[in-house]
KOLVEX-9349 format. One record per residue (C-alpha): residue number from 1; residue in three letters; x, y, z. Coordinates in Angstrom, 2 decimals. Layout:
BEGIN
<NUM; 'Ala'; <X; Y; Z>> ...
***
This chain:
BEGIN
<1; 'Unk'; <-0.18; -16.24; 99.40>> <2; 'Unk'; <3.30; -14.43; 99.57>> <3; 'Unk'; <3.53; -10.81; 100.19>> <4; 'Unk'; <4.68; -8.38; 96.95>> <5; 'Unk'; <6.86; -6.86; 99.17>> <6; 'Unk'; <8.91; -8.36; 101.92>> <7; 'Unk'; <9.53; -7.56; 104.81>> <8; 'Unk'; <12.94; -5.21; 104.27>> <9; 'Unk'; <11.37; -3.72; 101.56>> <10; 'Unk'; <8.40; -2.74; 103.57>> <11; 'Unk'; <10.68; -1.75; 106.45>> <12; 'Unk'; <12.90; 0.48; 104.11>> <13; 'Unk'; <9.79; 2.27; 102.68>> <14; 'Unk'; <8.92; 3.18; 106.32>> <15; 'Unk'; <12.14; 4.49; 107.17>> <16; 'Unk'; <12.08; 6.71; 103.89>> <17; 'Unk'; <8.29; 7.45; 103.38>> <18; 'Unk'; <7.27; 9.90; 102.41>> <19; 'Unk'; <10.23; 12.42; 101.35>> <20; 'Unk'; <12.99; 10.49; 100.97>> <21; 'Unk'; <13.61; 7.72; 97.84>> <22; 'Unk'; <13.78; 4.16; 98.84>> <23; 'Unk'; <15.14; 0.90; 96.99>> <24; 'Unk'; <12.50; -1.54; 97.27>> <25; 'Unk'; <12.62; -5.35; 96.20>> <26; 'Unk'; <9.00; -7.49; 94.86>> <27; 'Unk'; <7.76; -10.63; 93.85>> <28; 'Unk'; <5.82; -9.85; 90.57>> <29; 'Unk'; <8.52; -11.07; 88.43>> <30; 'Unk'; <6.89; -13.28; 85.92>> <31; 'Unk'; <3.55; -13.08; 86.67>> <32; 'Unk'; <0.90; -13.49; 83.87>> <33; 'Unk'; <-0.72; -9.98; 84.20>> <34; 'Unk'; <2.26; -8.78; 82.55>> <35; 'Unk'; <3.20; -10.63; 79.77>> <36; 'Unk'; <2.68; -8.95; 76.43>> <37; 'Unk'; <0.00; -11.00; 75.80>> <38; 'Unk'; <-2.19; -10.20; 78.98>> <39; 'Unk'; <-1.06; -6.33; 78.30>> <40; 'Unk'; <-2.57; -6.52; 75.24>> <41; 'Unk'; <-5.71; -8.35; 76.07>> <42; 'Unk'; <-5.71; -5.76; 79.22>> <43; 'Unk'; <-5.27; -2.67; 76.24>> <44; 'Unk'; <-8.18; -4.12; 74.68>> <45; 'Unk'; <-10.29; -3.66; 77.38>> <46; 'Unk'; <-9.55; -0.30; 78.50>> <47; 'Unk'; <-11.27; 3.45; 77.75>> <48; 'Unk'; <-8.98; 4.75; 75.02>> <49; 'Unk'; <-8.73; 7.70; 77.17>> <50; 'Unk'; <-6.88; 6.13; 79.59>> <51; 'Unk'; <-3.91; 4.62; 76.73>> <52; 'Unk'; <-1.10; 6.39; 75.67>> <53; 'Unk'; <1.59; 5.57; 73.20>> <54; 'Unk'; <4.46; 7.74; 70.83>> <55; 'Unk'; <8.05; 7.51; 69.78>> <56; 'Unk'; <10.59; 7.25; 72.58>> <57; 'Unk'; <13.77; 6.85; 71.00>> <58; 'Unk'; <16.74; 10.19; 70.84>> <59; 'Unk'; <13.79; 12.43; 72.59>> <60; 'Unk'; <16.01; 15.94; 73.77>> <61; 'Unk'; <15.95; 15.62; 77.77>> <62; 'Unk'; <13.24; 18.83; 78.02>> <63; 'Unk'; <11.31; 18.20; 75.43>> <64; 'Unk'; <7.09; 19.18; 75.74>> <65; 'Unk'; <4.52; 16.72; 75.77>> <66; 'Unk'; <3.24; 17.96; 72.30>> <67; 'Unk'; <6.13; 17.87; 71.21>> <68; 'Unk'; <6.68; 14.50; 71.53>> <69; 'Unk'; <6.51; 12.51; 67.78>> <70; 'Unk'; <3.74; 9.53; 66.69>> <71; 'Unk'; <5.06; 6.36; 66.32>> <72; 'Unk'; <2.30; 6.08; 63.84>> <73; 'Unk'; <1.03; 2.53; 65.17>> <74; 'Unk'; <-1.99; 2.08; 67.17>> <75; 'Unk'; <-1.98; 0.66; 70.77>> <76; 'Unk'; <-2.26; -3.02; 69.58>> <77; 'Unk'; <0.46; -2.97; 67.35>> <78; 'Unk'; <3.11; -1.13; 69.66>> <79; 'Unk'; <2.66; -3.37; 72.17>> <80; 'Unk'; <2.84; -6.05; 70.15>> <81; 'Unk'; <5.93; -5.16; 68.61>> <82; 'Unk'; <7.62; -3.52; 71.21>> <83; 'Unk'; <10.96; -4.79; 70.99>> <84; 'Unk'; <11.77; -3.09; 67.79>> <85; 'Unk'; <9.58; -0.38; 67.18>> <86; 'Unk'; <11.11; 2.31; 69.16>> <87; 'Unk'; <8.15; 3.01; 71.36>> <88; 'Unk'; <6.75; 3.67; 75.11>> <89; 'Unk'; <3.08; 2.75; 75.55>> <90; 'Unk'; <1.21; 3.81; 79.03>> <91; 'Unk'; <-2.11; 2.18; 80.41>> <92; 'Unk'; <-3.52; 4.43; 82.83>> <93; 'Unk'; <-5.79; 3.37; 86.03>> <94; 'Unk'; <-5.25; -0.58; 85.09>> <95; 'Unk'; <-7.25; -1.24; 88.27>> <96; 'Unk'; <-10.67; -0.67; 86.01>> <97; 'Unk'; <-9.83; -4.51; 85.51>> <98; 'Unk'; <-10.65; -6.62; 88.42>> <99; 'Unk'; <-7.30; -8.69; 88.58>> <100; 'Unk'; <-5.05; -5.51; 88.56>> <101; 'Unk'; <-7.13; -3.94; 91.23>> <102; 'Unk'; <-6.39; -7.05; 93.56>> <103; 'Unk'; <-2.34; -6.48; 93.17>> <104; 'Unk'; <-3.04; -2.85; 93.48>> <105; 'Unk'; <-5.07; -3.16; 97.22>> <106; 'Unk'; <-2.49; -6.11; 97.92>> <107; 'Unk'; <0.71; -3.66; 98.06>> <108; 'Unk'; <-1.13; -0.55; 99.41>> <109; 'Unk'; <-2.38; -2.71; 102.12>> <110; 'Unk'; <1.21; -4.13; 102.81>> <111; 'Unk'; <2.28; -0.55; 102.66>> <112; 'Unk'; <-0.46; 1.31; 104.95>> <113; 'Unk'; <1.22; 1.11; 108.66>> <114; 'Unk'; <3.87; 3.92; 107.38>> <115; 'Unk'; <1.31; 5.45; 105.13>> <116; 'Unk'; <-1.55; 6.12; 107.42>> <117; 'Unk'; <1.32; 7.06; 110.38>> <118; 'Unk'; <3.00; 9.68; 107.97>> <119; 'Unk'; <0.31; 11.22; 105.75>> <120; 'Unk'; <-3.07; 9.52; 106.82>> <121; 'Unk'; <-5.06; 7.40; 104.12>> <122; 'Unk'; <-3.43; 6.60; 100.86>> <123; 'Unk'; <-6.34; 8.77; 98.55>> <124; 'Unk'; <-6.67; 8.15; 94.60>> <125; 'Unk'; <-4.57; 4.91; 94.60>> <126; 'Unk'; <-3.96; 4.07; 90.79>> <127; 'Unk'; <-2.11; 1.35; 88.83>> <128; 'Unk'; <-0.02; 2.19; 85.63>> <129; 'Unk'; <1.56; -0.16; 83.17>> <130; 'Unk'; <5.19; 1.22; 81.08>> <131; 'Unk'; <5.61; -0.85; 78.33>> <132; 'Unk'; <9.26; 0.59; 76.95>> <133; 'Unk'; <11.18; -0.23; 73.75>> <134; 'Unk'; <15.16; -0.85; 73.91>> <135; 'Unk'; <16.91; 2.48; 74.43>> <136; 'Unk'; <13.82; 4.55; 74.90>> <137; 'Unk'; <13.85; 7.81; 77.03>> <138; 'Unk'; <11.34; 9.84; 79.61>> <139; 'Unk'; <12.01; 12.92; 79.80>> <140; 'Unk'; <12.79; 15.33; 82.86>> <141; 'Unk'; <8.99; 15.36; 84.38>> <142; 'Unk'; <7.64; 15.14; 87.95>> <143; 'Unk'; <4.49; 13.87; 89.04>> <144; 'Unk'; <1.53; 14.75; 91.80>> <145; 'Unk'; <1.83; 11.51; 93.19>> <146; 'Unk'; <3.51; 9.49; 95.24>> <147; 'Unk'; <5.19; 6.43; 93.34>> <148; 'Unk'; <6.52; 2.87; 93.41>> <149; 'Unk'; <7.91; 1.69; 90.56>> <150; 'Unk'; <8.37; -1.75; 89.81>> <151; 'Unk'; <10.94; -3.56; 87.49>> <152; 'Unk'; <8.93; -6.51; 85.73>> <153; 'Unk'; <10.72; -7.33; 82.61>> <154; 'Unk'; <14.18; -5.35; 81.22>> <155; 'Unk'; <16.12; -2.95; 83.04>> <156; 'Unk'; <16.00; 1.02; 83.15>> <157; 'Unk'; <18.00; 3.38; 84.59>> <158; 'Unk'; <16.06; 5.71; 86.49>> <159; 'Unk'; <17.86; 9.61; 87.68>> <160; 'Unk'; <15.99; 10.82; 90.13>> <161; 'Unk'; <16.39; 15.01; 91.45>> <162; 'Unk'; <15.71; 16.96; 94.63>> <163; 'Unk'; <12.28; 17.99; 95.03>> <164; 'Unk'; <13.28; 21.29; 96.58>> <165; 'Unk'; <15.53; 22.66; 93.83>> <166; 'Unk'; <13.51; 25.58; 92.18>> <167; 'Unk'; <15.99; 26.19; 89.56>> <168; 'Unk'; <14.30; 22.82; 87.77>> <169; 'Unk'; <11.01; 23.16; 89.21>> <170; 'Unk'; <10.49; 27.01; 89.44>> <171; 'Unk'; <7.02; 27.98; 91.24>> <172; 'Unk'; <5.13; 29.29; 88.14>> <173; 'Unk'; <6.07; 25.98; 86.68>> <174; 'Unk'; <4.26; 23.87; 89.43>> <175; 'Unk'; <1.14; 26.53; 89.32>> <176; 'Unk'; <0.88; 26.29; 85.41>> <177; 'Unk'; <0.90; 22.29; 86.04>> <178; 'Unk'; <-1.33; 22.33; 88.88>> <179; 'Unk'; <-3.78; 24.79; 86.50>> <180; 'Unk'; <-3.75; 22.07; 83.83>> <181; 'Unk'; <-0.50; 22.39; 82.01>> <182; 'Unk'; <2.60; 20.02; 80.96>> <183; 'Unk'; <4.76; 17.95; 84.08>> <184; 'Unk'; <7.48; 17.62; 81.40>> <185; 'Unk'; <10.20; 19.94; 82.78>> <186; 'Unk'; <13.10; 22.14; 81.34>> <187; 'Unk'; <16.44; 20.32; 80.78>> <188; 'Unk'; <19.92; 22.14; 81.20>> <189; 'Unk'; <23.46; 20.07; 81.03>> <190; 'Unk'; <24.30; 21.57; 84.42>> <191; 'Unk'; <21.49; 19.82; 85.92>> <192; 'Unk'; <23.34; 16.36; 85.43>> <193; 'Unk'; <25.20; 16.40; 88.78>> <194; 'Unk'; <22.30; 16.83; 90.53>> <195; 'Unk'; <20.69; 13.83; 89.61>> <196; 'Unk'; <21.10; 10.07; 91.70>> <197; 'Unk'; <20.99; 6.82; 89.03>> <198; 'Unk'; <18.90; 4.15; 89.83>> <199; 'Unk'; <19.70; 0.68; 87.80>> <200; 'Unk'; <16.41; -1.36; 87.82>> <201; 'Unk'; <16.62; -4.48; 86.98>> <202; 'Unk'; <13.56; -7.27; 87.38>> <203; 'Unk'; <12.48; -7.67; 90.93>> <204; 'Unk'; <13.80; -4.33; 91.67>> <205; 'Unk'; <11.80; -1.38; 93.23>> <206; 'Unk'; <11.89; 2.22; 93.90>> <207; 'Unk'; <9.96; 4.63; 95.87>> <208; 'Unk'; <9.90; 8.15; 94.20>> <209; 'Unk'; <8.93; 11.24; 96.60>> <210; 'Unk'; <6.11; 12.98; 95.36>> <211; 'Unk'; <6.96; 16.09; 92.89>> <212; 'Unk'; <10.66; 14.35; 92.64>> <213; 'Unk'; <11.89; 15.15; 88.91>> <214; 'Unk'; <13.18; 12.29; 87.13>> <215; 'Unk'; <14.25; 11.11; 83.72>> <216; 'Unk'; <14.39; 7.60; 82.91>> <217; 'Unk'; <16.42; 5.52; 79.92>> <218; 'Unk'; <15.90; 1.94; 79.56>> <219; 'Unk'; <18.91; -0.57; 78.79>> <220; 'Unk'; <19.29; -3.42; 75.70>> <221; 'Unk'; <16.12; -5.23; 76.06>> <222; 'Unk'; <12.46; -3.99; 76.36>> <223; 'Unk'; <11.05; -2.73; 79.38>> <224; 'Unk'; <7.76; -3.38; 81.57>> <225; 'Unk'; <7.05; -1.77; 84.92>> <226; 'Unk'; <4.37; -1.50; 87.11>> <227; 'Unk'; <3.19; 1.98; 89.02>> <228; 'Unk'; <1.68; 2.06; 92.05>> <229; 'Unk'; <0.57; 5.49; 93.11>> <230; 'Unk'; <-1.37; 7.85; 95.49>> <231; 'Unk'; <-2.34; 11.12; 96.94>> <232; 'Unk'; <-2.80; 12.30; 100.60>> <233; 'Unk'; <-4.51; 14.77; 102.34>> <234; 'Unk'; <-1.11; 16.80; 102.37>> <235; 'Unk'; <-0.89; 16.33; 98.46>> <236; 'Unk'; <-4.38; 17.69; 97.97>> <237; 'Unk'; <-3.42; 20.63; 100.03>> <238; 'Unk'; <-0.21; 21.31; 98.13>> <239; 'Unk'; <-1.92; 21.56; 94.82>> <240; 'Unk'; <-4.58; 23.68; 95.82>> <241; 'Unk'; <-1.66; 25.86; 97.46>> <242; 'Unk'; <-0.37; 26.39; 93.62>> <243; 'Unk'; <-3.45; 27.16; 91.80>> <244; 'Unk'; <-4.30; 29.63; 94.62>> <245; 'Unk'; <-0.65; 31.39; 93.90>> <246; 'Unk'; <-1.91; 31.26; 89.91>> <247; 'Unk'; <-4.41; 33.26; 91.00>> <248; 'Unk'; <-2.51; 35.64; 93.34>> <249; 'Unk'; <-0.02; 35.84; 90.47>> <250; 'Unk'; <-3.06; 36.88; 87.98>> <251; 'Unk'; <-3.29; 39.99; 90.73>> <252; 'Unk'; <-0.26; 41.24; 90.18>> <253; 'Unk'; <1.16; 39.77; 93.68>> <254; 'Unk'; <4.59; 37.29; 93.98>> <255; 'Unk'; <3.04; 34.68; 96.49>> <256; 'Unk'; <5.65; 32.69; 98.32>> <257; 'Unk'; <6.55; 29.01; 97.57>> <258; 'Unk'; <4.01; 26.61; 98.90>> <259; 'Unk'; <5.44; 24.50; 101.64>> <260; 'Unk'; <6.98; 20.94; 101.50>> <261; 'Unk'; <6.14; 18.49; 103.33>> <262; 'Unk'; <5.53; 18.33; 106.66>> <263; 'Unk'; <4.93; 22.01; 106.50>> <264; 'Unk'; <1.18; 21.63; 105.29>> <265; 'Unk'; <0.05; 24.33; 103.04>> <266; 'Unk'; <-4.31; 24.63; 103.95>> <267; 'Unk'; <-4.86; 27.52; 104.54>> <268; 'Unk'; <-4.24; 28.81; 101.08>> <269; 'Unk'; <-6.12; 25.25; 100.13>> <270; 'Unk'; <-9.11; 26.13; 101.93>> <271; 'Unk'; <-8.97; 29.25; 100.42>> <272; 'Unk'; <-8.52; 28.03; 96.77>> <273; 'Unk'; <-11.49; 25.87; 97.35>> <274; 'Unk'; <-13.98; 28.50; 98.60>> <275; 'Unk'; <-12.74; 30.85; 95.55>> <276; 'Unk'; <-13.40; 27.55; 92.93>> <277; 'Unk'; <-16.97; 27.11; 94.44>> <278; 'Unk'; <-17.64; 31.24; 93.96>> <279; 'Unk'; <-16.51; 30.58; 90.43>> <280; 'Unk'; <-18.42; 27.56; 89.75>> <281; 'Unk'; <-21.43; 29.13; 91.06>> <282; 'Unk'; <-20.99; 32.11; 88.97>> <283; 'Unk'; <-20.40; 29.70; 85.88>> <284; 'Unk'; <-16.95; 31.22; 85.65>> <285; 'Unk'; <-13.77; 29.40; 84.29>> <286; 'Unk'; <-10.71; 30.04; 86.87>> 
***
């Protein structure tokens, strides 16, 4: 059985794991998980919970999630007719399927020597599925994750930002997310230039840092990727380090910046984590 990655893409995700982005090549190209037809039959047999779909076509750069309009179709029929309905459908956790789960522990397993040597076990590994109309737009959002994107079918362009700028990703931003609030980020014009393209075409990869802002527009023809993600022990740390600040913030205090990686951030975890436990105890809501 042939690796999903070879051996320079596994060697180039090593070099630029974890902060740094990385242009990564695959072998999924045309495999029959990921036709419309499995997708759909995959859809089908999914928690609804765990599907997303809406309109994706002349979205503004910033808008908010609920914001975003209904394509008025359900799942079924926007996959179905993805190629001219001006859509973007997400299936969430697609490892709850036996057959997606195997491709899932397949590339984290080709992936774990720089992994486990950087930032320990890969925790909370999870497999996502983009199905993308022609011309269809993400907006500006970071995620808690870190991320490999795969190019199945189509070709995106995907702008990726620094993680450090806090002009796009002030704190209070990352504490409201990390307290249960929108990733979908703020959009000025004079953020353009700080952005690097990425043209993804099938068989291409990327690795995205985690909490890396990005924006994504996909070409003439529709799109289907493939998400491989995961958390670490550093990750963990990092988000507890913002809901902590929340709170800190609630008192009237202007806590400083949680760290970025390698600069670990537990303290202010562990304490976060004794102060949820009082409040569970106590049956309060933090």
């Amino acid at each position: 059985m042939s690796n999903l990655f070879p051996n320079a893409a596994v060697e180039a995700f090593g070099r630029a794991y974890p902060a740094q982005i990385a242009r990564l090549t695959h072998s999924l190209v045309g495999h029959p998980l990921f036709t419309l037809e499995a997708i759909g039959e995959l859809a089908a047999h999914m928690d609804p919970a765990d599907l997303e779909h809406n309109a994706a076509l002349d979205l503004p750069m910033g808008i908010a999630n609920a914001d975003i309009p209904s394509n008025a179709l359900s799942v079924q029929e926007t996959i179905h007719t993805i190629e001219r309905n001006g859509s973007w459908v997400l299936l969430k956790k697609i490892q709850q399927l036996p057959a997606y789960r195997e491709i899932l522990d397949r590339a984290l397993g080709e992936l774990a020597d720089p992994i486990v040597l950087r930032t320990g076990m890969a925790l909370r590994p999870d497999a996502y599925l983009f199905i993308s109309s022609p011309e269809a737009i993400t907006p500006l959002h970071f995620d808690p994750d870190y991320n490999i994107l795969a190019q199945l079918r189509g070709s995106k362009t995907m702008t990726l930002f620094p993680t450090d700028d806090p002009e796009m990703v002030p704190q209070q931003f990352q504490e409201r997310y990390f307290g249960g609030g929108s990733r979908n980020l703020h959009w000025e014009e004079r953020f353009g230039g700080r952005g690097r393209p990425f043209d993804l075409h099938p068989g291409d990869a990327i690795y995205v840092p985690i909490l890396a802002p990005h924006h994504v527009k996909v070409h003439g023809d529709y799109s289907v990727s493939l998400s491989l993600t995961w958390r670490s022990v550093w990750s963990h740390h990092h988000a507890d380090a913002c809901r902590f600040n929340r709170r800190l913030r609630g008192l009237g205090l202007d806590p400083a910046r949680p760290r970025l990686y390698p600069r670990d951030n537990r303290l202010k975890s562990v304490a976060e984590r004794a102060l949820l436990r009082a409040d569970r105890a106590l049956g309060r809501t933090p």
